[in-house]
SEKELO-129732 format. One record per residue (C-alpha): x, y, z; residue number from 1. Coordinates in Angstrom, 2 decimals, always signed. Layout:
N
+---------+---------+---------+-----+
!      c1 !      c2 !      c3 !   k !
+---------+---------+---------+-----+
!       X !       Y !       Z ! NUM !
...
+---------+---------+---------+-----+
REM end
This chain:
132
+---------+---------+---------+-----+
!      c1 !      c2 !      c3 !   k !
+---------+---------+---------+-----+
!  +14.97 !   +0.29 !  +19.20 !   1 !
!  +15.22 !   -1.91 !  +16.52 !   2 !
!  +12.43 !   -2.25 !  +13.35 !   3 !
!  +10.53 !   -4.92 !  +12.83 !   4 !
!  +11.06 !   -6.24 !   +9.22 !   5 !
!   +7.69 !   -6.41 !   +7.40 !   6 !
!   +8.49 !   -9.65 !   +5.65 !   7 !
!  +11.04 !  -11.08 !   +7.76 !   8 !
!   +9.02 !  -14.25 !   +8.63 !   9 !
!   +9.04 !  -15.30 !   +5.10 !  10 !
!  +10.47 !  -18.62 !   +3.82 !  11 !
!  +11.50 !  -20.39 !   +1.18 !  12 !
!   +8.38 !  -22.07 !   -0.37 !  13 !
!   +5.75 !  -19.53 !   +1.32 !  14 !
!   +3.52 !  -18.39 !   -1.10 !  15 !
!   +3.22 !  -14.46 !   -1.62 !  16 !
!   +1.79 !  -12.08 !   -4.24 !  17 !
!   +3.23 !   -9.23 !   -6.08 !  18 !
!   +1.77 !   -6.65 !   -7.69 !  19 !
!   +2.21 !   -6.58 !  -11.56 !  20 !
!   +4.33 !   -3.48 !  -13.49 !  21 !
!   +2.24 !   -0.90 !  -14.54 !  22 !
!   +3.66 !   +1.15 !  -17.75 !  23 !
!   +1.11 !   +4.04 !  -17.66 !  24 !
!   -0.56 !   +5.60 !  -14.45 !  25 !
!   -3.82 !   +4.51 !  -16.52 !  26 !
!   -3.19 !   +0.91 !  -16.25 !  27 !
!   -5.16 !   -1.13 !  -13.28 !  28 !
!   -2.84 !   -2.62 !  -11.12 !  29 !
!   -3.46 !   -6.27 !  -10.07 !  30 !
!   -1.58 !   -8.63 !   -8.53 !  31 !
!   +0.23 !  -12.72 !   -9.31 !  32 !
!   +1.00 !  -15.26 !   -7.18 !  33 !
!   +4.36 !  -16.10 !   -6.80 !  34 !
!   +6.71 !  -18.11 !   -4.42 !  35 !
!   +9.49 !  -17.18 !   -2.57 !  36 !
!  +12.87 !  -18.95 !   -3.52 !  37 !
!  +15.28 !  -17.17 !   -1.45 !  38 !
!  +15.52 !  -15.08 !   +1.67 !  39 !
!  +18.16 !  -13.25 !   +2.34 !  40 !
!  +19.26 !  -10.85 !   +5.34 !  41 !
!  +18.00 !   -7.70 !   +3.22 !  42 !
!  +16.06 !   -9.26 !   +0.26 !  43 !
!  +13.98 !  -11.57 !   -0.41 !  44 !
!  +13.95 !  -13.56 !   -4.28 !  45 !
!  +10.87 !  -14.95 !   -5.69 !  46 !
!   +9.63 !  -16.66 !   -9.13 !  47 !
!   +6.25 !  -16.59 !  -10.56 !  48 !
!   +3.94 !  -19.80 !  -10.33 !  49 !
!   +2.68 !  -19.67 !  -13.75 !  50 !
!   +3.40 !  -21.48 !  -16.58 !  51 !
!   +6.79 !  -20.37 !  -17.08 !  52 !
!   +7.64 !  -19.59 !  -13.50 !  53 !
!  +10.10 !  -16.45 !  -14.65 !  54 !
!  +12.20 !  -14.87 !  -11.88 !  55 !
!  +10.48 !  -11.58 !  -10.44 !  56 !
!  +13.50 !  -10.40 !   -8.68 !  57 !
!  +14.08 !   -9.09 !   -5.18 !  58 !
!  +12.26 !   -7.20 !   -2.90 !  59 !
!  +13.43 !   -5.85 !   +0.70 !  60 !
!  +12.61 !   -7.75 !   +3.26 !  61 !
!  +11.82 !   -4.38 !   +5.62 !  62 !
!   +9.01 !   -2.89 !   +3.47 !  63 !
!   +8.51 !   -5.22 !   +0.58 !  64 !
!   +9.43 !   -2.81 !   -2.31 !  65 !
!  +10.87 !   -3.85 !   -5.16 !  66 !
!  +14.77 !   -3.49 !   -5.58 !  67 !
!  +15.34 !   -2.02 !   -8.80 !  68 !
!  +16.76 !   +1.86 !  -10.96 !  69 !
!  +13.41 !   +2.04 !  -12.34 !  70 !
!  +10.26 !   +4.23 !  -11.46 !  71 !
!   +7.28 !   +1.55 !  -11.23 !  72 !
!   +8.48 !   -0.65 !   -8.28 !  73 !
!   +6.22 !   -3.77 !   -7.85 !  74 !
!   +5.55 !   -4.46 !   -4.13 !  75 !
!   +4.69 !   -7.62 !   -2.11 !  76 !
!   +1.40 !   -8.42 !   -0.75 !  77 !
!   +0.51 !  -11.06 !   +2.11 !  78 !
!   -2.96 !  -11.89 !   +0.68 !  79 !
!   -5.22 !  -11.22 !   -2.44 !  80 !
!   -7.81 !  -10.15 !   +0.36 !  81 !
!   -5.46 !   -7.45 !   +2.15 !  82 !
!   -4.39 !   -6.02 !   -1.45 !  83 !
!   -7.91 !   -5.60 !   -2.14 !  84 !
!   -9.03 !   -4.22 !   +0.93 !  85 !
!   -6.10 !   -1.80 !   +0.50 !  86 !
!   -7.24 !   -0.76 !   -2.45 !  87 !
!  -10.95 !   -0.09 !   -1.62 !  88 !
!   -9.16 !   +1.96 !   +1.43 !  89 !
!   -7.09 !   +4.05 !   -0.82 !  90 !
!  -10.11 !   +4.50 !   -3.02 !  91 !
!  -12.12 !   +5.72 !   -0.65 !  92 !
!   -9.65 !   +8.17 !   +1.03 !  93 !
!   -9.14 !   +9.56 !   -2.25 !  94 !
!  -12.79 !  +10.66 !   -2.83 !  95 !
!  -12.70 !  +11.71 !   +0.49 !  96 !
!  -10.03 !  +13.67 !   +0.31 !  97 !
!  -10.93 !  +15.40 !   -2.54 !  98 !
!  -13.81 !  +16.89 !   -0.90 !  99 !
!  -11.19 !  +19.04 !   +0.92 ! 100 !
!   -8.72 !  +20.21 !   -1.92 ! 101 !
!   -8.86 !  +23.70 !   -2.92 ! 102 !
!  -10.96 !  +23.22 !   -5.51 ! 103 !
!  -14.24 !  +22.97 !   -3.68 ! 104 !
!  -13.41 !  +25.29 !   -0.39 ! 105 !
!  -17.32 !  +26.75 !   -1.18 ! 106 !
!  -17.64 !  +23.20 !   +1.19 ! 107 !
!  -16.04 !  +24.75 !   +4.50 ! 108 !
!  -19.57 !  +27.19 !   +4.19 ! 109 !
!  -21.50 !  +24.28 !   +4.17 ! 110 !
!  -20.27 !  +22.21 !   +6.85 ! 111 !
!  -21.13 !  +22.42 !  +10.72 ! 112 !
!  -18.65 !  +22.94 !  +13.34 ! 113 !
!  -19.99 !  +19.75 !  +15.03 ! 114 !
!  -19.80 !  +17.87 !  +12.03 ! 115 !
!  -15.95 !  +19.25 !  +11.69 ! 116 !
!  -15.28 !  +17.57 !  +15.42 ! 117 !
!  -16.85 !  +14.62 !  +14.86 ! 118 !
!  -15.07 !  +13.78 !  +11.81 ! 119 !
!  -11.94 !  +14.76 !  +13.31 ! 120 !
!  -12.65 !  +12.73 !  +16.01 ! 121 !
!  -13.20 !   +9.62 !  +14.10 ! 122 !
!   -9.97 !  +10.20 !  +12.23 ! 123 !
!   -8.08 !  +10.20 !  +15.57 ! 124 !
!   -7.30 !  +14.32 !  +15.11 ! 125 !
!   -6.45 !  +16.24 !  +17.73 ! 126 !
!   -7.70 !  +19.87 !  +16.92 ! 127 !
!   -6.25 !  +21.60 !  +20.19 ! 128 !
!   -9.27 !  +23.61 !  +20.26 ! 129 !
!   -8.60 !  +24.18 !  +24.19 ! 130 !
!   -5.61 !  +25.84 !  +23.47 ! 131 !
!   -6.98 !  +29.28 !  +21.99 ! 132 !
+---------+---------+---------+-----+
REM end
């Protein structure tokens, strides 16, 4: 079966955003328009939009992740919208999530059993409970 290529539809001209370098894990990440200058079979060039419309390198056309021997790889995004929705998502999940790390287990005391299959439910889990 062959993959679909996340950004293979690009082309030269489109409009796309990338998300700027961060330097520390502290840093808020945000995102600049750019435009794409060159598509390739694997990558994909673009240049900023700004003032000095610098070169922001290439990025593989499969997942959009920055091709480069450093750690903080940028990555493209389709819309300011989806990047922000994104990040709410991944926000959110995080607080979630946290609710479940080992540092507060005192919560498995405090939660229902139906409560644990309707969440579980809603997050598409299948708990096999028939099979005990």
């Amino acid at each position: 079966m062959i993959e679909k290529k996340k950004y293979a539809d690009l082309k030269v001209g489109d409009t796309i955003w990338v998300t700027k370098s961060r330097f520390r894990s502290s840093d808020e990440e945000s995102i600049e328009e750019a435009v794409v200058t060159k598509v390739g079979r694997k990558y994909v060039s673009i240049r900023s939009t700004g003032k000095y419309q610098n070169d922001l390198g290439q990025f593989e056309i499969e997942d959009g992740i920055e091709k480069s021997d450093y750690g903080n790889k940028r990555h493209l995004v389709r819309s300011p919208e989806a990047y922000y929705a994104e990040r709410t998502r991944r926000k959110v999940f995080d607080k979630f999530r946290r609710h479940f790390s080992g540092w507060t287990h005192h919560l498995h005391d405090e939660v229902k059993t139906e409560d644990i299959i309707m969440a579980a439910q809603l997050l598409r889990i299948d708990l096999e409970l028939d099979k005990e």
